[in-house]
C-alpha positions in Angstrom: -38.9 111.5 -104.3 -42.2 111.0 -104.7 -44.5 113.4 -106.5 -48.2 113.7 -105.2 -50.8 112.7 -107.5 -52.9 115.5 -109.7 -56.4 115.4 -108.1 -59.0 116.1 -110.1 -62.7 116.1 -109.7 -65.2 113.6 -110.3 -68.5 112.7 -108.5 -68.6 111.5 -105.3 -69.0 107.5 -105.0 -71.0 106.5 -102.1 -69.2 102.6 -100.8 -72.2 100.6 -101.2 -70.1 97.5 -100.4 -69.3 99.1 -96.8 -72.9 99.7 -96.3 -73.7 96.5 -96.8 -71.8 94.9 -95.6 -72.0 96.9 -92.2 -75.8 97.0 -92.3 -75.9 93.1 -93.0 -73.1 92.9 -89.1 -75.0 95.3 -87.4 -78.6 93.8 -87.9 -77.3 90.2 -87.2 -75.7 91.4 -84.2 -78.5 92.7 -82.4 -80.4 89.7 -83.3 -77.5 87.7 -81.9 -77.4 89.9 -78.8 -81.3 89.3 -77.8 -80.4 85.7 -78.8 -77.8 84.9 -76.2 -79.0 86.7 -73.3 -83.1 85.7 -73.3 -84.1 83.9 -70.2 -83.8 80.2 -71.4 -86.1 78.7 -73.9 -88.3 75.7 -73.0 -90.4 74.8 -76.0 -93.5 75.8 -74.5 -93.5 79.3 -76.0 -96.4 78.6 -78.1 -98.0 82.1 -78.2 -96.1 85.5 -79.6 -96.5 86.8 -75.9 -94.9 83.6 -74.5 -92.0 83.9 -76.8 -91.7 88.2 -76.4 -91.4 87.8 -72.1 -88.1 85.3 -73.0 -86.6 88.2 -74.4 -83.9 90.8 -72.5 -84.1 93.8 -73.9 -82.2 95.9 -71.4 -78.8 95.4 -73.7 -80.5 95.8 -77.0 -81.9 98.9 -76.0 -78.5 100.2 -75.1 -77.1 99.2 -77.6 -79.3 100.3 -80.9 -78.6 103.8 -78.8 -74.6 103.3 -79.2 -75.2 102.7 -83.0 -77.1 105.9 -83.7 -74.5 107.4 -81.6 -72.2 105.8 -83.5 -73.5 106.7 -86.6 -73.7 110.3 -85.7 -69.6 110.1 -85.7 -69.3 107.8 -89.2 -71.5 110.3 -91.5 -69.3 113.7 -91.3 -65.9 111.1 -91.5 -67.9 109.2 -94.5 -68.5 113.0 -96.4 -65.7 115.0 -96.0 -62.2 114.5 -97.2 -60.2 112.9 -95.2 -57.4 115.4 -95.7 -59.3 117.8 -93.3 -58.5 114.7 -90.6 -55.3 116.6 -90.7 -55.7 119.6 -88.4 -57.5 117.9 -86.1 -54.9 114.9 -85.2 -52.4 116.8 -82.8 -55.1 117.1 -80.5 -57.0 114.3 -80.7 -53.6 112.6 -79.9 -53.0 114.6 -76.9 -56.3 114.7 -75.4 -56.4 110.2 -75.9 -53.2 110.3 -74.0 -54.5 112.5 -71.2 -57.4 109.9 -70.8 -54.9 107.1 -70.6 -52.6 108.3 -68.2 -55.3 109.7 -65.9 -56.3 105.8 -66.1 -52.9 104.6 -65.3 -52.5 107.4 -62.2 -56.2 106.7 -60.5 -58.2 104.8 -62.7 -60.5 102.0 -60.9 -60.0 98.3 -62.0 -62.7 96.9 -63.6 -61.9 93.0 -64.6 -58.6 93.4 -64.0 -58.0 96.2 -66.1 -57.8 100.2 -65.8 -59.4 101.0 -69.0 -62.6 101.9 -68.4 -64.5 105.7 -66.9 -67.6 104.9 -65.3 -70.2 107.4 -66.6 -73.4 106.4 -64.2 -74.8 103.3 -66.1 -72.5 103.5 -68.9 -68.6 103.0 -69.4 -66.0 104.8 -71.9 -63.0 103.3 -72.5 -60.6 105.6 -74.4 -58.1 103.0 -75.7 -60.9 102.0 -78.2 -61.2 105.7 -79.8 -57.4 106.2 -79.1 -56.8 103.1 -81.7 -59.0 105.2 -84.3 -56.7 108.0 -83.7 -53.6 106.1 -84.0 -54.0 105.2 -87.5 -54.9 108.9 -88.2 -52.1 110.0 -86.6 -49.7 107.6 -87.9 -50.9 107.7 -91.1 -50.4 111.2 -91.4 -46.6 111.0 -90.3 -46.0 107.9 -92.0 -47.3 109.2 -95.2 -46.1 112.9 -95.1 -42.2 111.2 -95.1 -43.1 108.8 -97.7 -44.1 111.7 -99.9 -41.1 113.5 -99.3 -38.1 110.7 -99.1 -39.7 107.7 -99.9 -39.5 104.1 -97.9 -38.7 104.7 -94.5 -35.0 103.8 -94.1 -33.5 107.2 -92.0 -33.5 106.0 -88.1 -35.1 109.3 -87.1 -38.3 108.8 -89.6 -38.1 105.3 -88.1 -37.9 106.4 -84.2 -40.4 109.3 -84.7 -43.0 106.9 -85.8 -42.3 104.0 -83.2 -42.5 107.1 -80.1 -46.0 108.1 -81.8 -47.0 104.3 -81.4 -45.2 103.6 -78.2 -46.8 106.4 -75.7 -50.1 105.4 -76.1 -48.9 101.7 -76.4 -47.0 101.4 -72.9 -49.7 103.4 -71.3 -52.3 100.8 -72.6 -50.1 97.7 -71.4 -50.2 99.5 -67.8 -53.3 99.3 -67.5 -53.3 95.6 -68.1 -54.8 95.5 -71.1 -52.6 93.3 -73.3 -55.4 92.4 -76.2 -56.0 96.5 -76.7 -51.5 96.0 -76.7 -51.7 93.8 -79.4 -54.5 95.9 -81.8 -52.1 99.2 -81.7 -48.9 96.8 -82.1 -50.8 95.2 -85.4 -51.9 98.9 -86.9 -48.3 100.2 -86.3 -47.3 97.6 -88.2 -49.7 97.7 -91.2 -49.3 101.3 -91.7 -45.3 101.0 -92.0 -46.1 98.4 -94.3 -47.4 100.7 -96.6 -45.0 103.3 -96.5 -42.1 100.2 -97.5 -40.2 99.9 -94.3 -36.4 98.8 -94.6 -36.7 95.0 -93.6 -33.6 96.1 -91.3 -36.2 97.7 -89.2 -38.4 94.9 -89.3 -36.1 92.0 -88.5 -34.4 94.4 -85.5 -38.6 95.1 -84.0 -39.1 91.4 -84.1 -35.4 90.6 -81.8 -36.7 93.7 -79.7 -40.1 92.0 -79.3 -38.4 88.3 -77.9 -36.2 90.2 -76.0 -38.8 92.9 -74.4 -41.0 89.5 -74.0 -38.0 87.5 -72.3 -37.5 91.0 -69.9 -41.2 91.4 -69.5 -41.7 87.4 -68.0 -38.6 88.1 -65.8 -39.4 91.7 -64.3 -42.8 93.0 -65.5 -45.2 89.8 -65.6 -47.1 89.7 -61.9 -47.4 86.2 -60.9 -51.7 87.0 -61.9 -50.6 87.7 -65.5 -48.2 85.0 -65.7 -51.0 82.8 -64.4 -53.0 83.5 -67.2 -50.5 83.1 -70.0 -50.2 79.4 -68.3 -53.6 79.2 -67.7 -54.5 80.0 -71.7 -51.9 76.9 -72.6 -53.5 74.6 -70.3 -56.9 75.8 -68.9 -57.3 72.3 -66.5 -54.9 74.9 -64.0 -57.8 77.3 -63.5 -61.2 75.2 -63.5 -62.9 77.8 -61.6 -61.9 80.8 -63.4 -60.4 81.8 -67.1 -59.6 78.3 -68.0 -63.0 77.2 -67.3 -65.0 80.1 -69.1 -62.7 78.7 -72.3 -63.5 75.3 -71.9 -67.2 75.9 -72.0 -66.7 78.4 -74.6 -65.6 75.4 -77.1 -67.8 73.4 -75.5 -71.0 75.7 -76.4 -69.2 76.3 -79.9 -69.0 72.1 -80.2 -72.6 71.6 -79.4 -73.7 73.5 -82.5 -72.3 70.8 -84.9 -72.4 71.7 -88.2 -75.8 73.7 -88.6 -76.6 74.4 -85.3 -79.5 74.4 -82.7 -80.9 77.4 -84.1 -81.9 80.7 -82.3 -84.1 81.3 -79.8 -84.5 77.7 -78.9 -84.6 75.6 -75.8 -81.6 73.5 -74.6 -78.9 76.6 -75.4 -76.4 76.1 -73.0 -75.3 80.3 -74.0 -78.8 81.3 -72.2 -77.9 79.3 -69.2 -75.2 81.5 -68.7 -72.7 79.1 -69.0 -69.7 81.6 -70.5 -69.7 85.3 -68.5 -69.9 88.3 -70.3 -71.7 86.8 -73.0 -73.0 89.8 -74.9 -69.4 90.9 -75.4 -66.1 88.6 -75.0 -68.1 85.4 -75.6 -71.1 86.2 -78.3 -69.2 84.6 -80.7 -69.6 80.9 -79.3 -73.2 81.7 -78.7 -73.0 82.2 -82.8 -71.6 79.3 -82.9 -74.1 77.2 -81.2 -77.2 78.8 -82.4 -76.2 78.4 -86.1 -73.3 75.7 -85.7 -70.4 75.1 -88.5 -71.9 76.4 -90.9 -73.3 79.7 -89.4 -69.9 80.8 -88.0 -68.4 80.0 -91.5 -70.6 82.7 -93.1 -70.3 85.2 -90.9 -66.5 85.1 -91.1 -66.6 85.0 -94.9 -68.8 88.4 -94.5 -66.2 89.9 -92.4 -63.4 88.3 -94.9 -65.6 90.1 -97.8 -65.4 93.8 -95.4 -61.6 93.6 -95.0 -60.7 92.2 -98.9 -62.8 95.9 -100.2 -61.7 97.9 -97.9 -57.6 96.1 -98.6 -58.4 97.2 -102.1 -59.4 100.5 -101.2 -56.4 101.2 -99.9 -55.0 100.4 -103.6 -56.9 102.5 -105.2 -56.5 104.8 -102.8 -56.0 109.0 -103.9 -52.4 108.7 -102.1 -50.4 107.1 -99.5 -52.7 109.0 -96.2 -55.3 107.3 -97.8 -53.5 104.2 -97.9 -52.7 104.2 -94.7 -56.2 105.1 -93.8 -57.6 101.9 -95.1 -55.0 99.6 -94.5 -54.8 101.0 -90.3 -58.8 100.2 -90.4 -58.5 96.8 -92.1 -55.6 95.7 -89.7 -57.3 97.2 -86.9 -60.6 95.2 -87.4 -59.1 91.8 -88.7 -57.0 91.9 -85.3 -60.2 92.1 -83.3 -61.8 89.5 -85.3 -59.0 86.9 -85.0 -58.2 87.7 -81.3 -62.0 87.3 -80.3 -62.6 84.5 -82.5 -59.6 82.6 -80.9 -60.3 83.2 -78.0 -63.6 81.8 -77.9 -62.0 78.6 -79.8 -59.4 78.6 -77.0 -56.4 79.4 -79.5 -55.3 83.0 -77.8 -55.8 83.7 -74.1 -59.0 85.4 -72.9 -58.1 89.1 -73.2 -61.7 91.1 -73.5 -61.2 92.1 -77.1 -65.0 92.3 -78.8 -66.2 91.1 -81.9 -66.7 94.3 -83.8 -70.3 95.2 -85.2 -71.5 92.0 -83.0 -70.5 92.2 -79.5 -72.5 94.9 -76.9 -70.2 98.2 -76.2 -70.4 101.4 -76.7 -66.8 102.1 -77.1 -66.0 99.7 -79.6 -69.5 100.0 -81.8 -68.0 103.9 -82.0 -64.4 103.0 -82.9 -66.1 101.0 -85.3 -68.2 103.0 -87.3 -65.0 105.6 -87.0 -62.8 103.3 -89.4 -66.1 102.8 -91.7 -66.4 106.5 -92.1 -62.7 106.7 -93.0 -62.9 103.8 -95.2 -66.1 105.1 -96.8 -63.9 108.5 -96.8 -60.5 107.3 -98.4 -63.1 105.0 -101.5 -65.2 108.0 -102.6 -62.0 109.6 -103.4 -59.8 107.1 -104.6 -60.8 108.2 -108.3 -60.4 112.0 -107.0 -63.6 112.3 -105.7 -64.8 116.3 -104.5 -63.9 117.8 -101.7 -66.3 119.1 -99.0 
């Protein structure tokens, strides 16, 4: 058994590496946001006023309002101890599954999904802040059964996580949104790494997964999603839809070359709308173009730099919920970056997962800023910090 740690106090330790870090995203993605949807450039923008009327600032606007939002969600997670998450995570789980089903029972499609409540000119999508709570939630399980028998290796500790995970999981996958699937699948899996699952688990998930994947081709696939899974290995099949949004993603990516054309300047294919949805899905080939190779490279590396801190936050961590914390939020925002980074290099189908930090909505920008505050939460008390 294991015994929980002795805390004692010590001052609190603001992340400066977070806030950074985050800062340093943020700013370059509201620059990158006015970037790819200004009317198109033509060199003649000689004057400050010339170069100003180019600009669209109907998205920025909304979006430097989702951030404060945003931010006013991060600050109490940041200060206070994440143990006081506790109380709060039946529900929070509850309500987030209410949201879902109501989706699922008369929710409105919006680009082929169900995930989405239209609130007048704005959208909330609860699968984004039902993510957050997932790693809360399973964290807390996860960890309180560590704590008390160790590794998970009893069937019931095993089963009672995987039905915390698969509620809001199925519900999620009937609304047709596979890429939000894949996030929750990825953060039940890091968080039962940390608490040292039984390999026998492990090996038996991964036969369940080829044969649920087998089952779900034969019975549950429509012939429209199993048109996109064909369509993602060879987009030629749909040169008027999906496949050809990918090909001219690579293709905007390709014309960047290694440094790029640079922002704000004429002969962007991104501001000729050649990708849709190019403030969200797609912002990350209009990266790639406006500062090539090279660009790209960097901002990966800062996200890389992000994910390594807050991987060794979760070592450092006060105990195993805060491991979990961190590692949930880690796994959570490196699957975003790798399925939205993929996708616009044409190596994962096109499944509407955002860049975080970078792409416009104000669901994700909260989720987020939610796993920064924890993060922020789970460092300043790695060493015991106070309690508030």
């Amino acid at each position: 058994m294991n015994k929980r740690p002795i805390r004692t106090k010590a001052p609190y330790r603001v992340d400066i590496i977070t806030i950074v870090l985050v800062a340093a995203l943020v700013l370059f993605g509201l620059v990158s946001l006015l970037n790819v949807l200004s009317d198109p450039f033509d060199g003649t923008e000689t004057s400050f006023e010339a170069f100003f009327n180019r600009l669209n600032f109907q998205f920025f606007s909304r979006q430097v309002a989702n951030i404060l939002i945003s931010l006013a969600a991060l600050i109490p997670l940041a200060i206070f101890d994440y143990d006081k998450y506790k109380p709060f995570t039946k529900v929070a789980y509850i309500v987030c599954i209410v949201l879902l089903a109501l989706l699922v029972i008369a929710g409105e499609s919006t680009r082929g999904a169900l995930g989405w409540y239209n609130l007048g000119t704005r959208a909330f999508q609860p699968s984004e802040i039902t993510k957050v709570v997932l790693i809360v939630v399973l964290g807390k399980a996860a960890s309180e059964i560590y704590d008390r028998r160790g590794p998970i290796s009893a069937l019931r500790d095993f089963l009672r996580l995987f039905l915390i995970f698969f509620v809001p999981f199925l519900l999620v996958i009937l609304q047709n949104d596979f890429g939000t699937a894949m996030v929750m699948l990825i953060i039940f899996g890091g968080i039962l790494f940390c608490v040292r699952i039984r390999w026998r688990y492990v090996i038996g998930g991964l036969f369940a997964m080829g044969v649920g994947g087998i089952v779900s081709w034969m019975v549950v696939l429509t012939d429209v999603q199993k048109e996109r899974i064909r369509v993602f290995l060879d987009p030629t099949r749909d040169l008027e839809g999906a496949g050809l949004n990918v090909l001219h993603a690579k293709q905007i990516i390709g014309s960047g070359g290694f440094w790029g054309k640079g922002y704000f300047t004429k002969g962007t294919l991104i501001q000729q709308g050649y990708v849709p949805i190019r403030h969200s899905d797609f912002i990350f080939s209009g990266i790639g173009e406006g500062l090539g190779f090279f660009g790209a490279m960097m901002l990966i590396i800062v996200f890389f730099l992000l994910l390594f801190h807050w991987l060794h936050t979760a070592l450092v961590a006060r105990d195993t919920f805060g491991r979990c914390l961190a590692v949930g939020c880690t796994v959570m925002l490196a699957a975003h970056i790798f399925e939205n980074v993929a996708m616009n290099l044409g190596a994962m189908p096109v499944t509407g997962i955002p860049l975080p930090f970078i792409s416009y909505g104000g669901s994700n920008i909260l989720a987020s800023f939610a796993c920064v505050g924890i993060a922020m939460s789970v460092y300043a008390r790695a060493a015991g910090g106070r309690q508030l």
